[in-house]
C-alpha positions as CSV (number, residue, x, y, z in Angstrom):
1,X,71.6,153.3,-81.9
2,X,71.1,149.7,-81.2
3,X,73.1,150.6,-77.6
4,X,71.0,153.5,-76.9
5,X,67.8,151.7,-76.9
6,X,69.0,148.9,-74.7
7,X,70.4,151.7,-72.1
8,X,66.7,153.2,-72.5
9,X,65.1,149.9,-71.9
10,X,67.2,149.1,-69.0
11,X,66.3,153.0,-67.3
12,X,63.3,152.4,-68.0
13,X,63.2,149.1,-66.0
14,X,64.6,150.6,-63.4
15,X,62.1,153.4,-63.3
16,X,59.4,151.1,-62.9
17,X,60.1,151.2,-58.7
18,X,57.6,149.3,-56.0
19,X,56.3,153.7,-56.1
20,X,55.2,153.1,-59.8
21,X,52.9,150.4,-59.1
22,X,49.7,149.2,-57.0
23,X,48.0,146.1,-56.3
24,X,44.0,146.8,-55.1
25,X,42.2,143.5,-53.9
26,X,38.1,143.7,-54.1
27,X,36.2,141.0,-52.7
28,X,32.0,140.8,-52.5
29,X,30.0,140.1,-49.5
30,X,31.1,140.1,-46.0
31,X,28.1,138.6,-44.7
32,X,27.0,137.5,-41.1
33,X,24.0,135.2,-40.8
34,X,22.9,133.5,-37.5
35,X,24.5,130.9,-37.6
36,X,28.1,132.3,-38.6
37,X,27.1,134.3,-35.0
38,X,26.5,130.8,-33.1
39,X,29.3,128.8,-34.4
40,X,31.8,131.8,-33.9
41,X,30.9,131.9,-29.6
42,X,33.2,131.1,-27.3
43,X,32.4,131.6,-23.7
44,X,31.2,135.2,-23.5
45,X,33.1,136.5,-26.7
46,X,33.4,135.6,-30.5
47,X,36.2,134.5,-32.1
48,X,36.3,134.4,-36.4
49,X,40.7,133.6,-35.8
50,X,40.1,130.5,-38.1
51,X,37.4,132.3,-40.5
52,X,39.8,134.0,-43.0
53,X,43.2,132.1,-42.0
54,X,43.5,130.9,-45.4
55,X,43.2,133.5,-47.5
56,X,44.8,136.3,-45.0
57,X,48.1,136.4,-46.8
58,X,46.5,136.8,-50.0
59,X,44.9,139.7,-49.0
60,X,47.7,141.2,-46.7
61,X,50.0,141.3,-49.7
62,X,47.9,143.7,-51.9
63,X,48.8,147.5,-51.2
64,X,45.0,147.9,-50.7
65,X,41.9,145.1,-49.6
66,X,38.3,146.3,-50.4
67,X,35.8,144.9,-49.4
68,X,31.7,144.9,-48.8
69,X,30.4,145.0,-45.5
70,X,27.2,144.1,-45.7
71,X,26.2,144.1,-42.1
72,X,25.9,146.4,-39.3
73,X,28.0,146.7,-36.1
74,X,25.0,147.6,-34.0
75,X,25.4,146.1,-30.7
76,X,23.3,143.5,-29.2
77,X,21.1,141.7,-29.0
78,X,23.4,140.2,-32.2
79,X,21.3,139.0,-34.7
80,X,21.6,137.4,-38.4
81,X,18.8,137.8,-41.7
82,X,17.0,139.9,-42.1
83,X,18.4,142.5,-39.9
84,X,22.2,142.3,-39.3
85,X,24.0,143.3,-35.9
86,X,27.4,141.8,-36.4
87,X,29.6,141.4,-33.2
88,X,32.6,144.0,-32.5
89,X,35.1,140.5,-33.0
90,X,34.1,140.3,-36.3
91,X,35.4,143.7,-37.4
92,X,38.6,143.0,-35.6
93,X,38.7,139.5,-37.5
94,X,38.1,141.6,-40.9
95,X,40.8,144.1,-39.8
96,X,43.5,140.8,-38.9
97,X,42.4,139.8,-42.2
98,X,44.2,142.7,-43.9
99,X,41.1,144.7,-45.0
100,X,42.1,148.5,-45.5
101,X,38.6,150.2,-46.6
102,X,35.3,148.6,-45.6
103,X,32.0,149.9,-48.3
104,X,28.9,150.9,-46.3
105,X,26.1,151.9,-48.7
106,X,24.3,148.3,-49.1
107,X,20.7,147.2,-48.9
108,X,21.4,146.3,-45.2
109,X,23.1,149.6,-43.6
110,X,20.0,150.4,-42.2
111,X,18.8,147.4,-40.6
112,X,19.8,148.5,-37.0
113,X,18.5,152.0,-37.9
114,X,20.2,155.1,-36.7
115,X,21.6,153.8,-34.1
116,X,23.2,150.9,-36.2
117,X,24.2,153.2,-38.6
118,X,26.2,156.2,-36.2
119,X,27.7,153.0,-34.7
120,X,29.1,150.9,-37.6
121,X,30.9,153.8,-38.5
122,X,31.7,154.5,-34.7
123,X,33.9,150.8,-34.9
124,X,35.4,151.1,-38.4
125,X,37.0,154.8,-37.0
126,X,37.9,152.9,-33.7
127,X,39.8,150.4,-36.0
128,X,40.9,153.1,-38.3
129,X,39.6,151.7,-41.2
130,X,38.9,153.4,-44.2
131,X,35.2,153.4,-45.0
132,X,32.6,154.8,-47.8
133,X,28.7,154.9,-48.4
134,X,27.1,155.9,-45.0
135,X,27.4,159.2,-43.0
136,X,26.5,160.1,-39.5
137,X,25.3,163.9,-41.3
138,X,26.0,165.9,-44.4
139,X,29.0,167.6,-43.2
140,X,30.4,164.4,-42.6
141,X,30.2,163.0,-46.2
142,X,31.5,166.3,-47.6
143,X,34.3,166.0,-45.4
144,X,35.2,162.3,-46.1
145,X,33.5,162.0,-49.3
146,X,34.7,161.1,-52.5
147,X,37.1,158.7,-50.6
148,X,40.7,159.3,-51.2
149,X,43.1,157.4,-50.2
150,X,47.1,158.0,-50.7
151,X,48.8,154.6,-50.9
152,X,52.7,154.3,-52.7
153,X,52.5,157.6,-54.3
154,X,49.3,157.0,-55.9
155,X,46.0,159.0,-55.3
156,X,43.2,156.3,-54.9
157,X,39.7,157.6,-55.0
158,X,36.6,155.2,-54.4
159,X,33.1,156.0,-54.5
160,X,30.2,154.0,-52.9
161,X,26.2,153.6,-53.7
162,X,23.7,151.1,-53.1
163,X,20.4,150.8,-55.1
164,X,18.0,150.9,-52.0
165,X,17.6,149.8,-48.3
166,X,14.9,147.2,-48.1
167,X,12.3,150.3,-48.0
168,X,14.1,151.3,-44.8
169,X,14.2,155.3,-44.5
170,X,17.5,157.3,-43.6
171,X,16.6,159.0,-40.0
172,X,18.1,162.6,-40.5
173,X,21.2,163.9,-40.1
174,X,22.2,160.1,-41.5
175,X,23.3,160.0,-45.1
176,X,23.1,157.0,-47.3
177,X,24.5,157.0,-50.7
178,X,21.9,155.7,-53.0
179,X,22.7,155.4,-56.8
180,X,21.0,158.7,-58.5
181,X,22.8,159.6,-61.4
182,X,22.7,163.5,-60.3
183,X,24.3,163.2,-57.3
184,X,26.9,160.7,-59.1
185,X,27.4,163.4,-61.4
186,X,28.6,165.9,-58.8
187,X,30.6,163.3,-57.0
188,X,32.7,162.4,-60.0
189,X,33.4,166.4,-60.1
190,X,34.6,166.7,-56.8
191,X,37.2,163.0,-57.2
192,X,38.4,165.0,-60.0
193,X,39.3,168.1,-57.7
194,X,41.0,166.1,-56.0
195,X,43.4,164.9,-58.8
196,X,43.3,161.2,-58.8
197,X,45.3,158.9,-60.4
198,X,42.3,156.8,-60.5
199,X,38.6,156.3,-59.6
200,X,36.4,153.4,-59.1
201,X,32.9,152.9,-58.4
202,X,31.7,150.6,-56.1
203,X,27.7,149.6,-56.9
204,X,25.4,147.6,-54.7
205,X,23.1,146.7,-57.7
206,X,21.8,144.0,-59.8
207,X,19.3,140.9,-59.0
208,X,20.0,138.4,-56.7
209,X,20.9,135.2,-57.5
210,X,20.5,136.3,-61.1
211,X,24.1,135.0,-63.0
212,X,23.8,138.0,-65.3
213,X,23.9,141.6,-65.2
214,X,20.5,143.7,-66.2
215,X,21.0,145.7,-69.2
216,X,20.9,148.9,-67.0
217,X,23.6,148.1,-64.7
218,X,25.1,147.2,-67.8
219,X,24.3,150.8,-69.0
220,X,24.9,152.5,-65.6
221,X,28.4,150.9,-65.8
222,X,29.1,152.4,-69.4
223,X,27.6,156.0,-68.2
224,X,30.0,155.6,-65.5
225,X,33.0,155.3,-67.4
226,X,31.8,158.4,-69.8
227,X,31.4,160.4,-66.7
228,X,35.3,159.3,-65.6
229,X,35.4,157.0,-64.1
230,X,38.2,154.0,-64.3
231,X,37.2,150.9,-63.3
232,X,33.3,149.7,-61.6
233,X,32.8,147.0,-59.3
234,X,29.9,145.3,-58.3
235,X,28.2,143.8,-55.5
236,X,24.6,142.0,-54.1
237,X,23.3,139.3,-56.3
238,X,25.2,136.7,-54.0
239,X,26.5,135.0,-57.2
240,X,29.6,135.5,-59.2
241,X,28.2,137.3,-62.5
242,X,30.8,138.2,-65.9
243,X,33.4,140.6,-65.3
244,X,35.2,142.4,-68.8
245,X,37.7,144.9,-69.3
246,X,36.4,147.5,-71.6
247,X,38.8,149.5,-74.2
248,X,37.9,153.3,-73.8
249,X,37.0,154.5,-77.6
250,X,38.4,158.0,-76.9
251,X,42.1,157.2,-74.9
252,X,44.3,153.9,-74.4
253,X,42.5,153.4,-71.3
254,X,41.0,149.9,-70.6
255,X,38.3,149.9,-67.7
256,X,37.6,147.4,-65.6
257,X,33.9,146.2,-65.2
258,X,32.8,143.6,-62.2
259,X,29.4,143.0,-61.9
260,X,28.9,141.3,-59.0
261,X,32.1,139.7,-57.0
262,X,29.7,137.0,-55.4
263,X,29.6,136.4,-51.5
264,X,32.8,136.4,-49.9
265,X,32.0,134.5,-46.4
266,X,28.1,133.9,-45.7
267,X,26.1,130.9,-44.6
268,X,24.6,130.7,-47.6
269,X,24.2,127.2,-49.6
270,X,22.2,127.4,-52.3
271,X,24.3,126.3,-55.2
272,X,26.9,129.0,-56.8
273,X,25.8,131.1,-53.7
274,X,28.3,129.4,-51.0
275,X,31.4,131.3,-53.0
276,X,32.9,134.3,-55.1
277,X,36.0,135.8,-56.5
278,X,38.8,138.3,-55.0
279,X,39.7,140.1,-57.9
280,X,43.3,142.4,-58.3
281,X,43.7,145.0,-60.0
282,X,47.6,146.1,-61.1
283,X,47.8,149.7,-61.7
284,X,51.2,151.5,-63.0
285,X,52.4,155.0,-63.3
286,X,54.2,155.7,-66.6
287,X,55.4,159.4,-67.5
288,X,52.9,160.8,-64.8
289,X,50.0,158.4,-66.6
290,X,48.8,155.5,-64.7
291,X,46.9,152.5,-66.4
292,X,45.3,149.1,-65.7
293,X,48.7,147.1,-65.8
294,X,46.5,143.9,-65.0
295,X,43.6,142.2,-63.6
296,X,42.5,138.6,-62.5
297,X,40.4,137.1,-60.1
298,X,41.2,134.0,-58.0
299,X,37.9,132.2,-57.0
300,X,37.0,131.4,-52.9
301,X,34.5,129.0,-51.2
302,X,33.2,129.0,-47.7
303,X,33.0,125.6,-46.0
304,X,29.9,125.4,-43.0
305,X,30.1,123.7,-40.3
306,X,27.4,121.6,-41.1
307,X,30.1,120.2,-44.1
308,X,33.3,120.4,-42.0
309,X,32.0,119.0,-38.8
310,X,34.8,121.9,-37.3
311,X,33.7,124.5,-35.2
312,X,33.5,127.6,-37.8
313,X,32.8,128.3,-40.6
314,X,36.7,128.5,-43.1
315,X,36.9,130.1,-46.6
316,X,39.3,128.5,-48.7
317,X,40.6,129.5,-52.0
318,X,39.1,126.6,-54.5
319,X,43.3,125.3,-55.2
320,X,43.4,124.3,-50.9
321,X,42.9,120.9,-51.3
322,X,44.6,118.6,-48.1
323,X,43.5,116.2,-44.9
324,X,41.9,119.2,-43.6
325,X,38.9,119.1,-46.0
326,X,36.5,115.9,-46.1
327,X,35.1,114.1,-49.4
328,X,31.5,116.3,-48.4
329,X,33.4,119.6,-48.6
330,X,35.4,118.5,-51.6
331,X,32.1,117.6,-53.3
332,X,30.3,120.7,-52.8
333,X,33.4,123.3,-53.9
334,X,33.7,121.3,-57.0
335,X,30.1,122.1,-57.6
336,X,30.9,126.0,-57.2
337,X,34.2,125.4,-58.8
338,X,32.2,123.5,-62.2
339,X,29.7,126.3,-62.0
340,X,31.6,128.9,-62.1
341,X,33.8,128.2,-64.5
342,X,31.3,127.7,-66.5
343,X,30.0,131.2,-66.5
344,X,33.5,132.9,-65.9
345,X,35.2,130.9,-68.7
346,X,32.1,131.6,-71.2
347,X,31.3,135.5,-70.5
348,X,34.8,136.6,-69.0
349,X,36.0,139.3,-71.5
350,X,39.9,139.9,-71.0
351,X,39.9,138.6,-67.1
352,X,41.6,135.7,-66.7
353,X,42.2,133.2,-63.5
354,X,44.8,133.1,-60.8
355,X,45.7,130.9,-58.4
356,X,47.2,130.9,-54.5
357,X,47.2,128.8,-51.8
C-alpha cells in the first residue's frame, strides 16, 4: 500500500506539467504626466528604454502582464493632467516591457474624446495587444467582449469597468464600460459561455488617495464573487490599499481581492503616491479543476528626475539598492517602503511579500 501511494505521488508530480499552471502579473497605474512627456524627449521622438528596465524581467517571466492604462494614445499636441495624450513610444515601451493585455475603462479614456478613444484602441491593435473596457461601437464589444484569452491551456477571461469619466460623455457608437451591476450581471453570463477556467474583474473604483477601501467597493467585491467571479482587482486611488484572499463559503475556492494596486509609474510625489505593488497570481489545473495555487505582491517605486538628477524617470523594485541610486532617492523609497508596510503588513489577509531584483 505504502508503495502505491508513493507511485501516486510521484504521477501526480509529474502531472503537474508547465500546461497545469499559470502565473498572471497585475500592476496599477500606467500613468503619463507632463513631465514624464518632457523628460522622456529625445530630438523629435520619445524614448521610455530606461523607464521600466528594471523591472522588465519580472514582468516578462509571468505567462500573462496586466496592466492599467490610464492614459490615452491620442496624438498630438501630447499633453499630461488633466487630459492625457500619451506618445505612440510609450506604448511600444509598455509593449518591450512585457505587458500582454492593457485595461481601458478608467476615469481618463475619454479625455481626448472620440477621437482619443477610436485611436487608443487603433495602437494597442497595431501592437497586438490584448485590451478591455473601451469600444469603438457595440458590435465591437460583443465581439471582443468578455475578454478571453487562451494562454498554456488555460481559458483566461477578464472583465473591465471604471466608476465614471470625470463627467465626460461617451460620443456614440463609443462604448465605455462603466460599473452597473446589470450590465455586470449579463457579462458574467456570457464569460461563463465561454467556459473559463477563471474570471477576474478588473474595477476602476474607490477614493483617491484614500488608504482604505469604501464599504461598497468592499460590497461590490463580495457581490462579484457571488455572481462568479474568481478573483477582483482594483485600481485609481493612486495608493496601495489592503488586498485579502477570501475563502468561498459554498466550494474550496479562495478569491483574490485587490483593492487598489497603487500607481505603477507616475510623476506623482505626494507621500505613498510615488509607488505600488505588482501582484502574481499562481493558478493550477488539478483533475480538470483549476485554483488559486498562490498569490503575493512585490512592492515598486518610481524615482523622478528631480531625485535622480538622470534623464528619466526609473521604477525600481524597493530590494534595488546600488551606486545607481543617491542618499535623496534612498530616502524617499524608504518612506514608501515604511508606509506601506505599515498598511500591507497590518490589513493584508493571506497575501504575503516577495521579493526580485
Amino acid at each position: 500500500m505504502k508503495q502505491i501511494f508513493i507511485l501516486f505521488l510521484l504521477w501526480f508530480g509529474l502531472s503537474l506539467s508547465a500546461q497545469d499552471q499559470i502565473s498572471l502579473l497585475f500592476v496599477g497605474d500606467l500613468m503619463q504626466h507632463q513631465a514624464q512627456i518632457d523628460a522622456a524627449r529625445q530630438g523629435d521622438g520619445y524614448n521610455y528604454n530606461d523607464c521600466f528596465r528594471h523591472v522588465k524581467k519580472e514582468i516578462s517571466e509571468a505567462d500573462m502582464a496586466i496592466g492599467n492604462l490610464e492614459v490615452t494614445l491620442g496624438g498630438k499636441p501630447y499633453r499630461g493632467y488633466p487630459a492625457f495624450s500619451a506618445p505612440d513610444e510609450y506604448l511600444h515601451a509598455i509593449k518591450e516591457a512585457g505587458f500582454d493585455v492593457l485595461l481601458t475603462a478608467n476615469n481618463h479614456c475619454l479625455d481626448k474624446g472620440k477621437l482619443g478613444l477610436e485611436r487608443t484602441i487603433l495602437m494597442l491593435d497595431s501592437l497586438k495587444i490584448h485590451h478591455a473596457g473601451t469600444y469603438r461601437n457595440p458590435e465591437e464589444r460583443h465581439k471582443n467582449y468578455p475578454l478571453l484569452i487562451e494562454k498554456n491551456g488555460f481559458r483566461i477571461v477578464l472583465l473591465n469597468y471604471t466608476y465614471g469619466t470625470n463627467g465626460l460623455k461617451t460620443d456614440a457608437p463609443n462604448v465605455v464600460n462603466y460599473i452597473n451591476r446589470e450590465q455586470i450581471k449579463k457579462d458574467i453570463l456570457d464569460a461563463r459561455r465561454k467556459l473559463p477556467d477563471v474570471i477576474i474583474a478588473c474595477m476602476h473604483w474607490g477614493v483617491e488617495y484614500c488608504s482604505f477601501p469604501e464599504r461598497s467597493e468592499c460590497e461590490l467585491a463580495n457581490w462579484l464573487i457571488e455572481q462568479g467571479v474568481d478573483h477582483v482587482i482594483g485600481s485609481h486611488p493612486h495608493v496601495l490599499q489592503p488586498m485579502e484572499i477570501v475563502k468561498d463559503p459554498r466550494t474550496p475556492a479562495r478569491h483574490v481581492i485587490v483593492y487598489s494596486l497603487g500607481n505603477f509609474i507616475s510623476n506623482m510625489s505626494k507621500e505613498k503616491t510615488d509607488g505600488g505593488a505588482m501582484v502574481r497570481l499562481k493558478l493550477q489545473r488539478i483533475f480538470r479543476i483549476t485554483r488559486l495555487a498562490d498569490c503575493e505582491y512585490a512592492l515598486v517605486w518610481t524615482s523622478r528626475p528631480v531625485l535622480s538628477k538622470k534623464n528619466n524617470f526609473e521604477l525600481y523594485p524597493v530590494t534595488f539598492i546600488n551606486k545607481s541610486i543617491n542618499n535623496e532617492e534612498l530616502n524617499v523609497m524608504k518612506r514608501f517602503l515604511k508606509g506601506t508596510e505599515n498598511l500591507l503588513g497590518k490589513s493584508n489577509g493571506g497575501i504575503k511579500e516577495y521579493f526580485f531584483e
